[in-house]
N, C-alpha and C positions, 0 to 999 in steps of 0.2 A: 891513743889508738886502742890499748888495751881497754878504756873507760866506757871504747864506744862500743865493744865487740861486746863489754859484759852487759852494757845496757840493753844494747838488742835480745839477747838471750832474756833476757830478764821481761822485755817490754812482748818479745811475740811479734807475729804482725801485724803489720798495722793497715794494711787495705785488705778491702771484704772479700771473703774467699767467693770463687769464679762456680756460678752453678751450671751453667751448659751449655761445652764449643762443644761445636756440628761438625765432624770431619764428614765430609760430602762423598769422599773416596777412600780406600782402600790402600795404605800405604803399600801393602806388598807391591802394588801395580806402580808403582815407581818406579824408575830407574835408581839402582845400586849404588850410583854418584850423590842421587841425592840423600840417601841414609847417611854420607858424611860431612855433609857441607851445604848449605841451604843459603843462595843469593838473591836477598829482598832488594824492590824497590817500590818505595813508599808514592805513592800519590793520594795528595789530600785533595778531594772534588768537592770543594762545598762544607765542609765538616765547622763545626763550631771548636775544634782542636780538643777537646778534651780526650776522642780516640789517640790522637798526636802526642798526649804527654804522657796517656798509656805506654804507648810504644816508646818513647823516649825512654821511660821506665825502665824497659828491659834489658838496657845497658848498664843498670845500677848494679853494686855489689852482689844484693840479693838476688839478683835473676841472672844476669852476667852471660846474655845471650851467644858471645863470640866463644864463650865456654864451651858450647854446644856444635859447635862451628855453622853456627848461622851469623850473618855479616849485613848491612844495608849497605848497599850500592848504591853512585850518583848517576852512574845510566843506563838505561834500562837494556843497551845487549849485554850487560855481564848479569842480569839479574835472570833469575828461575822463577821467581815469585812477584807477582804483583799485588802488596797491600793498599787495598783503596778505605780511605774514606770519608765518608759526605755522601751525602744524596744522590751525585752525580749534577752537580751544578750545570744550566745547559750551557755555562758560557765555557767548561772545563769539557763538555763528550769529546768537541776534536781534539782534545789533548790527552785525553786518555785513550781516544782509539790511535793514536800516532803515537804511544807512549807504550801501547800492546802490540802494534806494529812492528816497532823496533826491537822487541824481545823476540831471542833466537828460541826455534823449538828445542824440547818440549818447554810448554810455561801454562803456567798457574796465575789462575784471579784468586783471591782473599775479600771478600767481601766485612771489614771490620766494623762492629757496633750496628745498634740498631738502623740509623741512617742508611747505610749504604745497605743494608739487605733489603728494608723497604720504603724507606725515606725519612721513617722515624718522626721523629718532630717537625719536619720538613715537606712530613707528606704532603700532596695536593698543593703545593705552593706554586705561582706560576715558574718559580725558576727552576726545580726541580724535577730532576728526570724519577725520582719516585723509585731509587735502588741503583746499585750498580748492575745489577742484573740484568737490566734494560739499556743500559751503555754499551758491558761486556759479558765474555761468556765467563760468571762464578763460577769456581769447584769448591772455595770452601768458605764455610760462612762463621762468624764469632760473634754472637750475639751480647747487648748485653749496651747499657746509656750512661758512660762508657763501660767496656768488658773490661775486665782488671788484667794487670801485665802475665797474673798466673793463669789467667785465661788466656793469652795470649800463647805466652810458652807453653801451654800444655798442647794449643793446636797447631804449634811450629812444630814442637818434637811427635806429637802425632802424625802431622806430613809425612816427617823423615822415617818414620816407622821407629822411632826409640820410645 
């Protein structure tokens, strides 16, 4: 364990630093609960998965997302946050608007990677709703084919105002 802690130190890291998540809103405007505990629920609408292993990410040593007290939830009334992404496949809108349905107020869209902000590589296709945006109402968008997990975290703890 010790061999692997010295190598990290030694190797750096190793996915490319994150140039620019868009926080949409103004953490102060929050509610005070969520500056200490942040509950995601992921919906993937179409994605080629590579946003999916981002996030998967954030539960590794180095990001260690539950450190921060944000959590991924499996239904969406315990969830705050709705991370989506994909295009917004049309065969996924009823599912995500039944998926935003079920989230108690207040709640948050996350619009992740470039797909789901505006269809990305996906644009114009006929299955493609062409964003999430056009499905559901975004507040906050993370750009980026795929954005890296330290772009990720940096716009979860930007939510929560830390």
């Amino acid at each position: 364990m010790l061999n692997l802690l010295l190598r990290k130190l030694h190797m750096g890291r190793l996915t490319e630093q994150g140039i620019n998540s868009q926080i949409a809103q103004i953490p102060s405007a929050l509610p005070a609960s969520f500056r200490q505990s942040l509950q995601i629920r992921h919906l993937a609408c179409g994605s080629c998965n590579a946003c999916d292993w981002e996030m998967t990410a954030l539960g590794n040593s180095l990001y260690d997302h539950q450190h921060f007290g944000i959590d991924f939830v499996a239904s969406p009334r315990h969830a705050d946050l709705l991370m989506c992404t994909g295009p917004g496949a049309t065969q996924l809108v009823n599912a995500a608007h039944e998926t935003y349905e079920a989230m108690a107020n207040p709640k948050w869209v996350m619009a992740v990677g470039d797909c789901a902000i505006n269809g990305g590589v996906f644009k114009g296709a006929y299955a493609s709703s062409g964003g999430m945006d056009r499905v559901l109402p975004v507040d906050f968008k993370v750009p980026g084919c795929p954005p890296s997990p330290d772009d990720l975290i940096k716009a979860l703890l930007g939510i929560m105002g830390k």
